[in-house]
C-alpha positions in Angstrom: 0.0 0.0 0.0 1.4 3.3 -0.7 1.1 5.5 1.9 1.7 8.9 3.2 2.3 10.6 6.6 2.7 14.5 7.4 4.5 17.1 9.2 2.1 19.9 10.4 4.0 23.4 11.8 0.8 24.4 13.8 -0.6 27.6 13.8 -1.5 27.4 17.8 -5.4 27.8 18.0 -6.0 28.7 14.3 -8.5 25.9 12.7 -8.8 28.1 9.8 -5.4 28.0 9.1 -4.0 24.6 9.9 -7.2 23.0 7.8 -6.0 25.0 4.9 -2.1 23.6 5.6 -3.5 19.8 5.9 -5.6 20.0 2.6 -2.3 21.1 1.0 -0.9 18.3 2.3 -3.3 15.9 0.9 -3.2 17.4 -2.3 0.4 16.7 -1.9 0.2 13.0 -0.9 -3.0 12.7 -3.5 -0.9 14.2 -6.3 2.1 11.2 -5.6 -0.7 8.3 -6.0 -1.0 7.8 -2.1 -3.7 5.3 -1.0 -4.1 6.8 2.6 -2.7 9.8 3.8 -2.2 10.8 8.1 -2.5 13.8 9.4 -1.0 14.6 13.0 -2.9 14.4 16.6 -5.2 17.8 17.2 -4.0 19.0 13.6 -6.5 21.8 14.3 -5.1 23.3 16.8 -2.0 22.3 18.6 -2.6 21.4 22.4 -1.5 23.2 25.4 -2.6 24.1 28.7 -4.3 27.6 27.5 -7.8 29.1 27.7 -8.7 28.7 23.8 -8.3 24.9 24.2 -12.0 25.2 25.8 -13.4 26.7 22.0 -11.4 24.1 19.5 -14.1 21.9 19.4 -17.2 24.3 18.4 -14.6 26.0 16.0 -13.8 22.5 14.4 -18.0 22.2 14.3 -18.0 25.7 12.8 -15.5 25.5 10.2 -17.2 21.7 8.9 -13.7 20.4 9.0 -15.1 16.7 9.0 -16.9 17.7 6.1 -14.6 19.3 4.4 -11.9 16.0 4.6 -14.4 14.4 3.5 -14.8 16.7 0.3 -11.6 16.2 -0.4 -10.9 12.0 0.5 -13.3 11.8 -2.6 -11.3 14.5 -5.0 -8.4 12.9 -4.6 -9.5 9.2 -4.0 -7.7 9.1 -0.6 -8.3 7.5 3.0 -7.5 10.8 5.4 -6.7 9.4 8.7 -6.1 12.2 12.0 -6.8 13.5 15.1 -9.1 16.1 16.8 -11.2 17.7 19.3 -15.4 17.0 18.5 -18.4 17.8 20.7 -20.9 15.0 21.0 -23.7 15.9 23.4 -22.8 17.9 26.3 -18.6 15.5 26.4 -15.5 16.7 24.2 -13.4 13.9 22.9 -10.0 13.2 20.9 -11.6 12.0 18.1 -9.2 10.3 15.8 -11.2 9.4 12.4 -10.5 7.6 9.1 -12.2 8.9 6.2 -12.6 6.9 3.3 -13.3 8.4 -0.4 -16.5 6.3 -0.9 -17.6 8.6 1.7 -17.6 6.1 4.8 -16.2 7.4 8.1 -15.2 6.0 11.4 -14.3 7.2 14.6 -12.4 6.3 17.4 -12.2 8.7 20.3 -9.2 8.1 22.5 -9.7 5.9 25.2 -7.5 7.6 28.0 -6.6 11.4 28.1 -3.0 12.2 28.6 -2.3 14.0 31.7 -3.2 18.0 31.8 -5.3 17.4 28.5 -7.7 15.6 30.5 -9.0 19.0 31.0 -10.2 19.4 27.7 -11.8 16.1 26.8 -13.2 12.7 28.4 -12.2 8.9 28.4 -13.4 7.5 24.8 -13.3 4.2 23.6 -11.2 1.0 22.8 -13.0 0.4 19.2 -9.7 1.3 17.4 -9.8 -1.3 14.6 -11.1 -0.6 10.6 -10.8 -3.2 8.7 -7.4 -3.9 7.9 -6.2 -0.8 9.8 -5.4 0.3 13.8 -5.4 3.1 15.3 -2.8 4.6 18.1 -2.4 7.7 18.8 1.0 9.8 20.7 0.5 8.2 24.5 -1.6 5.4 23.4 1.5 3.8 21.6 3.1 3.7 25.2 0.4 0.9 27.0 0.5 -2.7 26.4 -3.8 -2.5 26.6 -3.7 -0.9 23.0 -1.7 -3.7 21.0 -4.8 -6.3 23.1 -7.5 -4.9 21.9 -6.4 -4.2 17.9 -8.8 -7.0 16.0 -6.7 -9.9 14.4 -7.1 -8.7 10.7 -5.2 -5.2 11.4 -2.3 -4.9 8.9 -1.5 -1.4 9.3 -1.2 1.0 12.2 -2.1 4.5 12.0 -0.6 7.0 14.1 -0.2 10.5 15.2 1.5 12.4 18.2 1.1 16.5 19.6 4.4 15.7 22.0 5.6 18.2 24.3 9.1 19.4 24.3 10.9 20.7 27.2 10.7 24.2 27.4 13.5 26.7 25.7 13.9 28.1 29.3 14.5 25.0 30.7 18.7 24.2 31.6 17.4 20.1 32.3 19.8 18.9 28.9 19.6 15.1 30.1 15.3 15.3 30.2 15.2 17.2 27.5 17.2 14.5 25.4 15.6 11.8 26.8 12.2 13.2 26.2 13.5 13.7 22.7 14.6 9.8 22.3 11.5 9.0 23.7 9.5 10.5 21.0 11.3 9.1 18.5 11.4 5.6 19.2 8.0 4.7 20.5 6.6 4.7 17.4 9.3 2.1 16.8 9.1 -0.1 19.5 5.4 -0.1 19.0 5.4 -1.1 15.4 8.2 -3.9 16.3 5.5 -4.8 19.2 2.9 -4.8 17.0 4.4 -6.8 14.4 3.0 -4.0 11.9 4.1 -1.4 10.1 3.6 2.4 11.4 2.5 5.4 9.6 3.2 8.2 12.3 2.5 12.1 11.5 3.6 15.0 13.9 3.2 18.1 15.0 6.2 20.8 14.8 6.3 24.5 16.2 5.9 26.3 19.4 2.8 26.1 21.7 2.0 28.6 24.5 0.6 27.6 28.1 1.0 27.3 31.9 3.4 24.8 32.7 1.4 22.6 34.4 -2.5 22.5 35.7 -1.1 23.4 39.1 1.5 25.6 38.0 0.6 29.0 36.1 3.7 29.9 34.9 3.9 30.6 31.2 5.8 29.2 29.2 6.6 28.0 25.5 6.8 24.2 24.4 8.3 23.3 21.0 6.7 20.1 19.9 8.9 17.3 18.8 8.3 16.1 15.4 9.1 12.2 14.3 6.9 11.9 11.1 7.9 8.5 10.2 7.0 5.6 8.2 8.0 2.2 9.9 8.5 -1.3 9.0 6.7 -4.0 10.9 10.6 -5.2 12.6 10.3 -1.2 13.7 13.1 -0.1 11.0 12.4 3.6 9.7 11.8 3.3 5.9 11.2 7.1 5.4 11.8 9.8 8.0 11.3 14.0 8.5 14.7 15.3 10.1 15.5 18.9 11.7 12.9 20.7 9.5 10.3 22.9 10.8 8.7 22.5 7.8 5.0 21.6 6.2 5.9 18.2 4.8 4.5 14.7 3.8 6.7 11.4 2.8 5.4 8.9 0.8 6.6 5.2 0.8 5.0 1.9 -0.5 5.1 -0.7 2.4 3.9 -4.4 2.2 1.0 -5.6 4.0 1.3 -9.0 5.9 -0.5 -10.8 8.3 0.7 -9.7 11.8 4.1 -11.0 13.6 2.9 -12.1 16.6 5.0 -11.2 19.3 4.7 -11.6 23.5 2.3 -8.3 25.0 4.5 -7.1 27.7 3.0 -7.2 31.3 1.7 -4.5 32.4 0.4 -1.0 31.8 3.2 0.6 30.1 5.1 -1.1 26.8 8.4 0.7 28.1 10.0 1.8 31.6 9.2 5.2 32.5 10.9 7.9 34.1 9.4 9.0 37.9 8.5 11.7 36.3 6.8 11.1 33.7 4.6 8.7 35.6 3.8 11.3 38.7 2.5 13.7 36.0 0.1 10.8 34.5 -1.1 10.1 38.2 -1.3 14.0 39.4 -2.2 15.8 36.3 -4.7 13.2 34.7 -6.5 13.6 38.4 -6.3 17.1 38.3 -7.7 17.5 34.9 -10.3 14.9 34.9 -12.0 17.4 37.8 -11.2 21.1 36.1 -13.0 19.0 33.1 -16.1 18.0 35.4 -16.0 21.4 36.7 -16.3 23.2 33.3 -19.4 20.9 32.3 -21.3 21.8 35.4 -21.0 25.6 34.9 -21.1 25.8 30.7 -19.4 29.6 31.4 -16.7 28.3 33.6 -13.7 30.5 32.8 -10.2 28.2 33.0 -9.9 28.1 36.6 -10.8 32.1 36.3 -7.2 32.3 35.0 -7.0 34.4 31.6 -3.6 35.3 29.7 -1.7 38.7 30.3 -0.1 38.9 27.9 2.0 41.8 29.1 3.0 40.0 31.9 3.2 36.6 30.0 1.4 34.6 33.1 -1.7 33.7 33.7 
């Protein structure tokens, strides 16, 4: 199958905007004979611990960007595969959707929300297969549940990531690299996991925000970008290095019946730094009741906290 994956340089809370850079994109990907193209985690918008988090999803609604994929899968004969934030009833979830050209679409909103983005969306669902594809989105590569509950005739995983960076401020050079490693080989690991290959789009660029749900200090995170296309032993086939860039690769990968390796034991595929783990425990908690809060009170401001900008903190 020939297949694409993309590098997004997000416009931080422009829809308008980043819609028009993904349809360039898939234009792109269309234009080299792609049969599925993937677009990054929340290529809408970016995420980030900031006030206009709270209107992505109406603006998404507003701006028909379902729709508009849609339009354009059957233009250009192309399965678009990515990540966002939708409203259904009174809940916001991390959608992540495949949309096929004969106009069929399925969804699959993400069954646990990472840390301070719980926030901004709920827990989902763990119906992440579609026919021969599975879906694993940024965190949800890191947990042994995901690679239990793809369905046996998955051939083809995927993926996106929105993945924090250490901030520029910050003088921590050995989390910054490992955070850095980190990103880049989990899509790896999972694919060699998996036994199946791994189409795996990224965000790039800066995204502003406190630094933590209980911390208001401002600060700005780059977002690691690993757009990669992986074989099913977890070998990179095609890669985006040190660009900043709007991009897409394309590569033809072979589809085979799954190599059935051992599911690790336990939660996570991978040791974890302390750290990263205490912020799953503290900041999921903490998010999971600023996200009850906002839905009992549909005005509630952010925790009353708005951004000076003069002052950069909230």
């Amino acid at each position: 199958m020939r297949v694409a994956a993309t590098q997004i340089n997000i416009a931080f809370g422009d829809v308008r905007a980043n819609l028009e850079k993904a349809l360039a994109l898939i234009r792109e990907a269309g234009s080299q004979n792609a049969a599925v193209v993937v677009l990054p985690e929340f290529f809408t918008s970016g995420m980030a611990i900031h006030p206009i988090m709270d209107e992505i999803a109406s603006r998404n609604h507003e701006y028909r960007v379902i729709e508009i994929l849609l339009e354009h899968a059957k233009k250009h004969n192309i399965l678009i595969c990515g990540s966002l934030l939708t409203m259904h009833g009174p809940d916001t979830f991390n959608t992540i959707f495949i949309i096929e050209p004969c106009g069929e679409i399925f969804r699959h909103n993400k069954d646990l929300p990472t840390q301070f983005e719980h926030s901004y969306y709920t827990y989902g669902d763990t119906l992440r297969s579609y026919k021969k594809f599975g879906l694993a989105f940024c965190w949800e590569m890191l947990r042994s549940k995901t690679l239990r509950e793809f369905d046996p005739h998955v051939q083809l995983v995927l993926a996106g990531s929105c993945w924090w960076g250490v901030p520029g401020t910050s003088t921590n050079e050995e989390l910054r690299y490992y955070n850095q490693e980190l990103n880049r080989n989990t899509p790896r690991i999972f694919a060699k996991l998996a036994g199946l290959p791994v189409v795996h789009a990224s965000l790039k660029g800066n995204v502003p925000g406190a630094r933590r749900l209980d911390d208001s200090t401002f600060v700005e995170r780059p977002l690691i970008g690993t757009t990669q296309i992986i074989s099913a032993a977890g070998e990179v086939l095609k890669c985006i290095d040190d660009t900043d860039d709007d991009a897409v690769i394309v590569e033809d990968i072979p589809l085979n019946e799954r190599i059935e390796h051992p599911i690790p034991d336990g939660f996570w595929l991978l040791p974890l730094r302390r750290e990263y783990l205490r912020a799953w425990d503290t900041q999921n908690a903490l998010g999971e009741q600023l996200y009850r809060e906002k839905r009992k009170t549909p005005n509630y401001d952010f925790a009353s906290r708005r951004i000076d900008e003069s002052s950069r903190t909230f």
